[in-house]
DSSP file (Angstrom, degrees, kcal/mol; ACC not computed):
  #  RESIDUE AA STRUCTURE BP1 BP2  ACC     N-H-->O    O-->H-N    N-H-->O    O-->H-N    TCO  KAPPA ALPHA  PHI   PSI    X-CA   Y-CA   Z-CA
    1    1 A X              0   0    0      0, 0.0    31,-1.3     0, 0.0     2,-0.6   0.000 360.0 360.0 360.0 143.4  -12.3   13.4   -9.5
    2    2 A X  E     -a   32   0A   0     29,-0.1   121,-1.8   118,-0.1     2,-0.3  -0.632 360.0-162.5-105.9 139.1  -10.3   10.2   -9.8
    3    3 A X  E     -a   33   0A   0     29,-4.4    31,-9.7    -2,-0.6    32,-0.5  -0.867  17.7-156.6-116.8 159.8   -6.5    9.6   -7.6
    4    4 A X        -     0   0    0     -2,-0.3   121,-0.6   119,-0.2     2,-0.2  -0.504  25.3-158.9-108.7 163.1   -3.8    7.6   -7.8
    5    5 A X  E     -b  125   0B   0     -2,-0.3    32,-1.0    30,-0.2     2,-0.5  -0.707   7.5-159.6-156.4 121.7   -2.3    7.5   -4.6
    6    6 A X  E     -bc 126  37B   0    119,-0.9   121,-4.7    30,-0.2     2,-0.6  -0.787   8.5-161.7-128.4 153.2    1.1    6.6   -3.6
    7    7 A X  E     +bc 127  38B   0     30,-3.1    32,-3.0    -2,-0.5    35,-0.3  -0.710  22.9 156.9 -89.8 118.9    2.8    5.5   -0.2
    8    8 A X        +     0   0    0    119,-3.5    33,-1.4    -2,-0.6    34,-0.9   0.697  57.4  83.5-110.5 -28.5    6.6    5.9   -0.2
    9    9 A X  S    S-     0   0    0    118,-0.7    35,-0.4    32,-0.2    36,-0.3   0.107  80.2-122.5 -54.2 168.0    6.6    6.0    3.5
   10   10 A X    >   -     0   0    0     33,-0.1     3,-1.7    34,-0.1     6,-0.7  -0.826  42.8-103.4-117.4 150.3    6.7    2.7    6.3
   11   11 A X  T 3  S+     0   0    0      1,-0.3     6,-0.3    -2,-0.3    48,-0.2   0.636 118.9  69.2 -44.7 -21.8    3.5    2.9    8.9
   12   12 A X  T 3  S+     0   0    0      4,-0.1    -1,-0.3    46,-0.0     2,-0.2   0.579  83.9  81.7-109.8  16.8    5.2    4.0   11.4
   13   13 A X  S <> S-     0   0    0     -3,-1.7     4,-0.6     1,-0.1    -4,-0.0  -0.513  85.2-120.6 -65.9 152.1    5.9    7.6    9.7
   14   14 A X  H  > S+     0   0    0      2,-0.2     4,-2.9    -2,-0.2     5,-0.2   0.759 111.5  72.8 -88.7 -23.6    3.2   10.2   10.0
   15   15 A X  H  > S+     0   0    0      2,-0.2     4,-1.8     3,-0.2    -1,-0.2   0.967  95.6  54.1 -39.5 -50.1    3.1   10.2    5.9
   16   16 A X  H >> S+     0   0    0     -6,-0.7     3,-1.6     1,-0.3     4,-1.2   0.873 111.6  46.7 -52.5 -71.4    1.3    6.6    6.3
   17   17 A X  H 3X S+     0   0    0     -4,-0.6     4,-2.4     1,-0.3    -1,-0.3   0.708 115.1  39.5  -0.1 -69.4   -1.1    8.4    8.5
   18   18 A X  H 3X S+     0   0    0     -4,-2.9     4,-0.6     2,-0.2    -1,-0.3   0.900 115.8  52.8 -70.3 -38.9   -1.9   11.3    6.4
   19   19 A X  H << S+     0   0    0     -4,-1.8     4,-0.5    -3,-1.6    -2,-0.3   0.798 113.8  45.5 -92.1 -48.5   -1.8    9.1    3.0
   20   20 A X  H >X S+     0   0    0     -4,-1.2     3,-2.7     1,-0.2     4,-2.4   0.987 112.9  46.3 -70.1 -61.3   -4.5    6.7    4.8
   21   21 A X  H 3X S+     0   0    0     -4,-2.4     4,-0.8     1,-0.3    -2,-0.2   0.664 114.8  53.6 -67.6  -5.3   -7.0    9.7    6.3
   22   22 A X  H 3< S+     0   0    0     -4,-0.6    -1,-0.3    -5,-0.2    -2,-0.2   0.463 110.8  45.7 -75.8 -10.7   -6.6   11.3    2.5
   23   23 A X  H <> S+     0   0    0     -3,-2.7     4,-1.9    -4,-0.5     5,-0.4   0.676 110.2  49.2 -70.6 -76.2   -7.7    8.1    1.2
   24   24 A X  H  X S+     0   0    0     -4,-2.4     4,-2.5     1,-0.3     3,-0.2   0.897 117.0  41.1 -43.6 -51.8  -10.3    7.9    3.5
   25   25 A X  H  X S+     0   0    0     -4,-0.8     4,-1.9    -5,-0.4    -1,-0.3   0.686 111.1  56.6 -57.3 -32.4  -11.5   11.8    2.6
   26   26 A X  H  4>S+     0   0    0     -3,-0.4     5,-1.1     2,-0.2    -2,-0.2   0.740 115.2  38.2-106.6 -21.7  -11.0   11.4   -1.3
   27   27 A X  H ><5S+     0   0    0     -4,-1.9     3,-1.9    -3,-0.2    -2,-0.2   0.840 119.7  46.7 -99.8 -65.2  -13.6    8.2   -1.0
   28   28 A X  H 3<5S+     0   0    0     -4,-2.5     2,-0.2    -5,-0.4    -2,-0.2   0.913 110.9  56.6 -47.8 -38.5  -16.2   10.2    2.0
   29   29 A X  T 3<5S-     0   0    0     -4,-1.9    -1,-0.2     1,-0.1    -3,-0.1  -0.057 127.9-103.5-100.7  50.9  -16.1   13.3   -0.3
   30   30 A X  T < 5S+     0   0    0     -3,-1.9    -3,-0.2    -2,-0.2     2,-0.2   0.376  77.3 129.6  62.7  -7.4  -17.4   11.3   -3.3
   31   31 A X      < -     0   0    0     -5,-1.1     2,-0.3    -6,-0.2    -1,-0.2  -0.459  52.6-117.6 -67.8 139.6  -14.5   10.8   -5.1
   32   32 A X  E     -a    2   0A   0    -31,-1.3   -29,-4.4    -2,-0.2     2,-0.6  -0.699   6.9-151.7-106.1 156.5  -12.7    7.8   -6.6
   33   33 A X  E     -a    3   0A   0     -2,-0.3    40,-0.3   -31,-0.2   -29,-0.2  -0.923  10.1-166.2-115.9 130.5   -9.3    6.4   -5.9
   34   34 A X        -     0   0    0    -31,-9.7     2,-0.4    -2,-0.6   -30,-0.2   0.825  67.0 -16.1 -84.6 -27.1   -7.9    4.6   -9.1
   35   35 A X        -     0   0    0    -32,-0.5    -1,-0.4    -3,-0.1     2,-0.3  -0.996  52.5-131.4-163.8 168.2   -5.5    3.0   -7.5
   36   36 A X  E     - d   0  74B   0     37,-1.7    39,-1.5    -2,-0.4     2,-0.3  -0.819  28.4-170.8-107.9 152.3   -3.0    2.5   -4.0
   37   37 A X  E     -cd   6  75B   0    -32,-1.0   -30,-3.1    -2,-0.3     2,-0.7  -0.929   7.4-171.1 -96.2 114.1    0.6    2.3   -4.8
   38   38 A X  E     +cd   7  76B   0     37,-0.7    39,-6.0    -2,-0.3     2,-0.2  -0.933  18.7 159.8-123.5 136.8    2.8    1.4   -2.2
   39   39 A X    >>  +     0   0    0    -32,-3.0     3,-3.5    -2,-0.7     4,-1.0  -0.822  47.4   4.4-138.7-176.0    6.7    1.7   -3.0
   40   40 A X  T 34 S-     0   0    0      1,-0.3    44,-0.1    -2,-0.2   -31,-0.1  -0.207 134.6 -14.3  38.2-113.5    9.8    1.9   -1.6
   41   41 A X  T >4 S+     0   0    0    -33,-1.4     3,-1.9     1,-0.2     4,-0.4   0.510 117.9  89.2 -84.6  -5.3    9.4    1.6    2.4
   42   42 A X  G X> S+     0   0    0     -3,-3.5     3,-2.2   -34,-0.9     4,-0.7   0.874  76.5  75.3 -64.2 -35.4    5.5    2.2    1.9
   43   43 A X  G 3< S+     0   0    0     -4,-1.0    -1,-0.3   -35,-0.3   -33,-0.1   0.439  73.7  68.8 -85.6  38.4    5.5   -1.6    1.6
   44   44 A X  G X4 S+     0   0    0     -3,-1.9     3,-1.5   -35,-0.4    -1,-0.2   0.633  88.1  63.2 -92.3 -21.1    5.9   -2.2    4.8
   45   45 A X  T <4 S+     0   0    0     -3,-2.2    -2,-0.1    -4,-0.4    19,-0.1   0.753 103.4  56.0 -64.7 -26.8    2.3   -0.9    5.4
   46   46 A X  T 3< S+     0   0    0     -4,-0.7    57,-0.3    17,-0.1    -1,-0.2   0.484  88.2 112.4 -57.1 -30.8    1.3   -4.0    3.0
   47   47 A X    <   -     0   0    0     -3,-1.5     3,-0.4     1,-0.1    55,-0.2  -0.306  53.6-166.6 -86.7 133.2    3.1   -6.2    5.4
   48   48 A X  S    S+     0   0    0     53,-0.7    -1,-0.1    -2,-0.1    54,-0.1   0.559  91.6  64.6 -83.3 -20.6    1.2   -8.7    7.5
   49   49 A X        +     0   0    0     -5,-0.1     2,-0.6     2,-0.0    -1,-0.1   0.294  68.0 109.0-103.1  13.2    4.0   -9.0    9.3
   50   50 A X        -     0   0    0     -3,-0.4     2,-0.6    -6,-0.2    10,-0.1  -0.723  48.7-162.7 -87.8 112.3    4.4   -5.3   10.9
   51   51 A X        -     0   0    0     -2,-0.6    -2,-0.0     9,-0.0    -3,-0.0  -0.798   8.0-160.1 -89.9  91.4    3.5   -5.5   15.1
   52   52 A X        -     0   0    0     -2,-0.6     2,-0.3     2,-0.1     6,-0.1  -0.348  31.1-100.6 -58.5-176.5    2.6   -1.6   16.9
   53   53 A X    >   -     0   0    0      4,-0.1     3,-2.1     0, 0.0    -1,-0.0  -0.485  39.3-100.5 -82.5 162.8    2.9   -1.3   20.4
   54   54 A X  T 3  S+     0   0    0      1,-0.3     4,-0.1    -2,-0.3    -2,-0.1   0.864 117.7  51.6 -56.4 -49.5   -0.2   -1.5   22.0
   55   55 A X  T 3  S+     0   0    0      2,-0.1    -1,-0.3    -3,-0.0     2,-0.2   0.241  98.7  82.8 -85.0  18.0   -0.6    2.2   22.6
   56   56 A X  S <  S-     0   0    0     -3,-2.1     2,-0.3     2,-0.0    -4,-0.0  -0.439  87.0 -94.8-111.1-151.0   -0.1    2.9   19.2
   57   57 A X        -     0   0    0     -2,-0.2     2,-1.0   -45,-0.0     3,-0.1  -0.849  29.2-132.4-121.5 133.2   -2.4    2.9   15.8
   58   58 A X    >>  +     0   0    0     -2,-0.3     4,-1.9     1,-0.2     3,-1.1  -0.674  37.6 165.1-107.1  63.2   -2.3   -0.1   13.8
   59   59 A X  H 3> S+     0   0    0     -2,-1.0     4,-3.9     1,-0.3    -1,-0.2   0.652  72.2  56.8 -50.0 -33.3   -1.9    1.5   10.4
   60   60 A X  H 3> S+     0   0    0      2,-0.2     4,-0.6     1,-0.1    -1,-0.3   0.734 114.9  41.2 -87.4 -14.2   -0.8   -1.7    8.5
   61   61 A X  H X> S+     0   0    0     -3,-1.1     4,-2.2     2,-0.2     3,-1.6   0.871 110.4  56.3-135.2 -87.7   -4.1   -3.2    9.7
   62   62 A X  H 3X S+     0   0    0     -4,-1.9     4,-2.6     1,-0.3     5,-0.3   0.880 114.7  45.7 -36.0 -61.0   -6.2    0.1    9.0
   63   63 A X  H 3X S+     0   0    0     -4,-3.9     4,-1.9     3,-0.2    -1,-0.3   0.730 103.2  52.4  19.4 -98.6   -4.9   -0.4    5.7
   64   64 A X  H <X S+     0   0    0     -3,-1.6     4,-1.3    -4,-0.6    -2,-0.2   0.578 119.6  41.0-101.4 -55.7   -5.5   -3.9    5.3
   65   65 A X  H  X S+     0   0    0     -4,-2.2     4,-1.7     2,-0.1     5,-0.3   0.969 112.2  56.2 -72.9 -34.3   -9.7   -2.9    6.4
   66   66 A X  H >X S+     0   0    0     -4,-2.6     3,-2.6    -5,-0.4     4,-1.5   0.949 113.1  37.2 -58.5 -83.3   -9.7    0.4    4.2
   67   67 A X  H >X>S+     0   0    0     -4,-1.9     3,-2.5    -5,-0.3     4,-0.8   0.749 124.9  46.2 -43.4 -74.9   -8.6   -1.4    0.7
   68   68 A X  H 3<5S+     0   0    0     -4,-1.3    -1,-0.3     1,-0.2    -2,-0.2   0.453 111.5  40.7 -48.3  -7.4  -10.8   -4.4    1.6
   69   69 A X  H <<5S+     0   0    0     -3,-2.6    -1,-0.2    -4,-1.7    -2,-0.2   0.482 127.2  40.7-115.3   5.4  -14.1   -3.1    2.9
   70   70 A X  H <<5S-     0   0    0     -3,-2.5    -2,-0.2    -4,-1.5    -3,-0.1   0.401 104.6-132.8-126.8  20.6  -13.9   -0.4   -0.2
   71   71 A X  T  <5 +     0   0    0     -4,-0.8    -3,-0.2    -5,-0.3    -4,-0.1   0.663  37.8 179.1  53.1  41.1  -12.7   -2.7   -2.4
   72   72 A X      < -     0   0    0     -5,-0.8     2,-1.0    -6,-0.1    -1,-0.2  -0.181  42.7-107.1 -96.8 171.5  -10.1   -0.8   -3.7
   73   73 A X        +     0   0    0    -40,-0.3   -37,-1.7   -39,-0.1     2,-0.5  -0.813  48.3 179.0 -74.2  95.5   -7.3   -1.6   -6.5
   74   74 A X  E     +d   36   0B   0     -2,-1.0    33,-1.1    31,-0.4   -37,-0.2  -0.884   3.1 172.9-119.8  72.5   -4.0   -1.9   -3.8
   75   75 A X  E     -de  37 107B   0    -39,-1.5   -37,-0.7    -2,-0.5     2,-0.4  -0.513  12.8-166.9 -91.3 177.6   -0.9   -2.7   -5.7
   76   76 A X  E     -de  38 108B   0     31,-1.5    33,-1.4    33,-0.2     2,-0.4  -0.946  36.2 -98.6-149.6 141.7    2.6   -2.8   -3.9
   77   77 A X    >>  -     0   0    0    -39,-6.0     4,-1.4    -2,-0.4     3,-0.7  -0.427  25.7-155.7 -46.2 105.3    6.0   -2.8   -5.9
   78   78 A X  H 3> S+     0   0    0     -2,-0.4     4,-1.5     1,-0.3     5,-0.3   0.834  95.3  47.4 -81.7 -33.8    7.1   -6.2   -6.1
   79   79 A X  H >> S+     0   0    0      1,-0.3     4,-1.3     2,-0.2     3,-0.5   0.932 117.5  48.2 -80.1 -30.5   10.9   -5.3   -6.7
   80   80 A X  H <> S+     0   0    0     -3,-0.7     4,-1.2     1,-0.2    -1,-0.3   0.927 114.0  45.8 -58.8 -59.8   10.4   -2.7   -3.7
   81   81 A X  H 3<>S+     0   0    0     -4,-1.4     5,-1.9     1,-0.3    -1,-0.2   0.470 109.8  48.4-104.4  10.6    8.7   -5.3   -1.5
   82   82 A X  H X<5S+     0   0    0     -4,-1.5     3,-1.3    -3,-0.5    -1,-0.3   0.716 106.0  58.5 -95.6 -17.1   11.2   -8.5   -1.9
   83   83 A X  H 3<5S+     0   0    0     -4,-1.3     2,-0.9    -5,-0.3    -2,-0.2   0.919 117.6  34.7 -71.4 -82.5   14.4   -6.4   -1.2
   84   84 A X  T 3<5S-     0   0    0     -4,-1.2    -1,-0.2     1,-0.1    -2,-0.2   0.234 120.5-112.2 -36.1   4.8   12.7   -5.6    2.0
   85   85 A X  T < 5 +     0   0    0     -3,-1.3     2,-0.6    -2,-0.9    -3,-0.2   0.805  68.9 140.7  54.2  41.2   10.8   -9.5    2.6
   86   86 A X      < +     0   0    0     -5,-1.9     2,-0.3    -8,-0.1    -5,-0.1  -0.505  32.6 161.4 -97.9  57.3    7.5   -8.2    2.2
   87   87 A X        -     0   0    0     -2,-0.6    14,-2.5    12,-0.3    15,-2.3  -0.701  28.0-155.0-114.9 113.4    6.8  -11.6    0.1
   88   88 A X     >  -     0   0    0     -2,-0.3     4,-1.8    12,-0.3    15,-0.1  -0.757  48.5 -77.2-110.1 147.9    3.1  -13.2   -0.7
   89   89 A X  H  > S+     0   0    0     -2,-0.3     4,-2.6    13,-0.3     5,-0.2   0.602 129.7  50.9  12.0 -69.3    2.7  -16.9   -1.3
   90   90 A X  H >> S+     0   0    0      2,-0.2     3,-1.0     1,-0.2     4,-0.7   0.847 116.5  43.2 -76.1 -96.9    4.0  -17.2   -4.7
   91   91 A X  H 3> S+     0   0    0      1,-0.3     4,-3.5     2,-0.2     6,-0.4   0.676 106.3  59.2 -22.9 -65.1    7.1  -15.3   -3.7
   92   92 A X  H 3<>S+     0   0    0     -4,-1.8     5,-2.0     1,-0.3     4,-0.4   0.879 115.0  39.8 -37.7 -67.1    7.7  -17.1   -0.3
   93   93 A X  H <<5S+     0   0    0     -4,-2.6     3,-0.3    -3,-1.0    -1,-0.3   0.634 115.3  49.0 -83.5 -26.5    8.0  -20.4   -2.3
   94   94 A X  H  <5S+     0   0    0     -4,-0.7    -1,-0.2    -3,-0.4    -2,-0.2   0.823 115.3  43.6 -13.2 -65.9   10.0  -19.2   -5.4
   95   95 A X  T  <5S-     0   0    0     -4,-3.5    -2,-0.2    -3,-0.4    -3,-0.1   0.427 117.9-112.5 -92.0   9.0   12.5  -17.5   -3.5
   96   96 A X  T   5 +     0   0    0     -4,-0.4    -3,-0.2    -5,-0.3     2,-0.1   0.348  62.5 156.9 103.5 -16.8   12.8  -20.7   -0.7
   97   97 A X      < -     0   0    0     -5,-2.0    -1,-0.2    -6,-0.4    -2,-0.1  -0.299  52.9-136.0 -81.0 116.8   11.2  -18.5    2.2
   98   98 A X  S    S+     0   0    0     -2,-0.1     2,-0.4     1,-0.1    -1,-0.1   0.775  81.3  26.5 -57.0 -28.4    9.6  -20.0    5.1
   99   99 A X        -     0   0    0     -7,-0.1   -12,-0.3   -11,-0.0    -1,-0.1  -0.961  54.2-139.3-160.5 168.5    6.6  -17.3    4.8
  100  100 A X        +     0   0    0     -2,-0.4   -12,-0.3     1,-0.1     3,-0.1  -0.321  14.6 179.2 -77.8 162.6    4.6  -15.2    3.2
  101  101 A X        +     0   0    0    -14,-2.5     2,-0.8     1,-0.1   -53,-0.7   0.286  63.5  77.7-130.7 -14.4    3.7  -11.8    4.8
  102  102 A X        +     0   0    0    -15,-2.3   -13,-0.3   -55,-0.2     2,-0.2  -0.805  55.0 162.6-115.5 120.8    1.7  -10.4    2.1
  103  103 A X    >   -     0   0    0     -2,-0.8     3,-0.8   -57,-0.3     4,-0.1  -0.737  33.3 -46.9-122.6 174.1   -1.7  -11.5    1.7
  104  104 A X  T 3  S+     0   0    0      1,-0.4    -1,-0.2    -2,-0.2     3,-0.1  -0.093 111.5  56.9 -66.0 130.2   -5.1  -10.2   -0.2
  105  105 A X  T 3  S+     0   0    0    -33,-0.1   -31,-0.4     1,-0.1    -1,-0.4  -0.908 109.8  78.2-128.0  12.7   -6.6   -7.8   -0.5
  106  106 A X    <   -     0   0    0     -3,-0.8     2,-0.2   -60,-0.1   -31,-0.2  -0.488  58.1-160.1 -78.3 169.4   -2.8   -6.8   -1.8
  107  107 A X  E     -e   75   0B   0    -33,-1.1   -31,-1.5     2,-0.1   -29,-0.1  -0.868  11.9-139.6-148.2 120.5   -1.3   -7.5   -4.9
  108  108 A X  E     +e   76   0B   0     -2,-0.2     2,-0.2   -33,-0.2   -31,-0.2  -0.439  45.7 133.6 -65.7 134.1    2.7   -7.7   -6.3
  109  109 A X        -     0   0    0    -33,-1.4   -33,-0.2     0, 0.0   -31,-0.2  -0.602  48.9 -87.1-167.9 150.0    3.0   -6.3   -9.5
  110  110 A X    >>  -     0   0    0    -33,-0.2     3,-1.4    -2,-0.2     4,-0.8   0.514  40.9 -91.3 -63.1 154.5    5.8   -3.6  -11.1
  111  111 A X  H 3> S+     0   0    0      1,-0.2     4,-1.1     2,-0.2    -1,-0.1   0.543 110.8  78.2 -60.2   6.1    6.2   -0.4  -11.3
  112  112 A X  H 3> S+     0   0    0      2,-0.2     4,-1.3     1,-0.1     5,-0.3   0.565  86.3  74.4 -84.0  -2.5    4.5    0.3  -14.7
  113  113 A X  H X> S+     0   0    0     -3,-1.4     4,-1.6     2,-0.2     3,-0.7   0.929  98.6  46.1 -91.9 -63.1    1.1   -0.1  -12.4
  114  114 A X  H 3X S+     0   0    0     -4,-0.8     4,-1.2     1,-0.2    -2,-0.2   0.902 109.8  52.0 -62.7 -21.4    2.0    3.5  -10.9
  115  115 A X  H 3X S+     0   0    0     -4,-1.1     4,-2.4     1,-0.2    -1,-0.2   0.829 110.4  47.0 -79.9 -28.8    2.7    4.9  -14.3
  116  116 A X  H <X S+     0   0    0     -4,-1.3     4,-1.1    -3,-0.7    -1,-0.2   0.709 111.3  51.4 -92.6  -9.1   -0.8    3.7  -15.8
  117  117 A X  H  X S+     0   0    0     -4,-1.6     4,-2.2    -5,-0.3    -1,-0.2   0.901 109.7  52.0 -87.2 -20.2   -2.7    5.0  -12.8
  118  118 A X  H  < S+     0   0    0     -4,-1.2    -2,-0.2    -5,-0.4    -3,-0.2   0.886 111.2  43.7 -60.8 -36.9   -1.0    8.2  -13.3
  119  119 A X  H  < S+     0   0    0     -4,-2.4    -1,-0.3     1,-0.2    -2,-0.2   0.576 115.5  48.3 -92.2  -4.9   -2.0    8.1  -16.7
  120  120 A X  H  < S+     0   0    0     -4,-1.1     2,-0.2    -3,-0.2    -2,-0.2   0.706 104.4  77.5 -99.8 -28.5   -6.0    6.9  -15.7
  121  121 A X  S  < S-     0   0    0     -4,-2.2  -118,-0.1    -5,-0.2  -117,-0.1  -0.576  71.8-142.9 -78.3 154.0   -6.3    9.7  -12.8
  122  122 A X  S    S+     0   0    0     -2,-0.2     2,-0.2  -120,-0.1  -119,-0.2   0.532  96.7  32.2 -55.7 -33.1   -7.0   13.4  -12.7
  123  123 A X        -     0   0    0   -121,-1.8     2,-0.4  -119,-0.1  -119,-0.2  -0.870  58.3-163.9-139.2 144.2   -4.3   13.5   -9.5
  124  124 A X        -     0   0    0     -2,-0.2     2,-0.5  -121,-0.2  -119,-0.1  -0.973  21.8-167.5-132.7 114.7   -1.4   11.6   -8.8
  125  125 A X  E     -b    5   0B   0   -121,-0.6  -119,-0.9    -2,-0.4     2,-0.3  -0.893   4.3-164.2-120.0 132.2   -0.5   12.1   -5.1
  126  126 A X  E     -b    6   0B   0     -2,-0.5     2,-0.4  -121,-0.2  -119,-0.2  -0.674   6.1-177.3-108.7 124.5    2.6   11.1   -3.3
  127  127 A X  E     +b    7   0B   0   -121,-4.7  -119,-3.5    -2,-0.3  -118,-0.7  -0.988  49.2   9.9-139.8 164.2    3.4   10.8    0.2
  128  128 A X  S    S+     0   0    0     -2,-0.4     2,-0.2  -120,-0.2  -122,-0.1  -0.201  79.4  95.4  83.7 167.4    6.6   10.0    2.1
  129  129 A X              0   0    0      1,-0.1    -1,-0.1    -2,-0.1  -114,-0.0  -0.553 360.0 360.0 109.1-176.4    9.6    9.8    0.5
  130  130 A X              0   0    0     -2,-0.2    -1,-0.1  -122,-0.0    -2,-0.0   0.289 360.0 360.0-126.9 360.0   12.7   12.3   -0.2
């Protein structure tokens, strides 16, 4: 079966949590994920620039290995992630900004990127949000 799967939540919500270890399951039980979406506060999870405390779980990092060592399609909403400074290269220097926080394996691109994974999966599943 193929997912979409989108993050509306910030890491430090249990959504991110559940959204990564469903990720994790929908890939272990043979299954493909057509794409990540991260919107709204979900792009903070994107963010390079997100610190835990020691004793917590370094979701934006777990992340960061998950998309990159399965080499998945990771978009995050661009209009989503400059209102909040969630800003990659080309943004930082566009908008004036002393730095970027979002680097690869992410990618900015609109919101028309969740509506065509919706339409390329079997499931579109959403967590976080209201």
């Amino acid at each position: 079966m193929k997912f979409a799967i989108a993050l509306f939540a910030p890491p430090h919500q249990p959504a991110s949590r559940r959204a990564l270890r469903f990720a994790q399951a929908t890939l272990a039980g043979g299954h493909e994920i057509v794409r990540l979406f991260f919107y709204q506060d979900g792009v903070h999870s994107a963010s390079g620039s997100v610190v835990s405390p020691q004793d917590e779980l370094d979701l934006s990092l777990e992340w960061r290995e998950f998309v990159a060592s399965n080499k998945l399609d990771a978009v995050v909403c661009i209009a989503a992630a400059l209102r909040r400074g969630v800003l990659n290269a080309e943004e930082a220097q566009r908008y004036e900004r002393t730095g970027a926080t979002l680097q690869a394996p992410w990618a900015l691109s609109g919101l028309g990127q969740l509506h065509e994974a919706a339409q390329m999966a079997d499931r579109l599943v959403c967590f976080g949000g209201v």
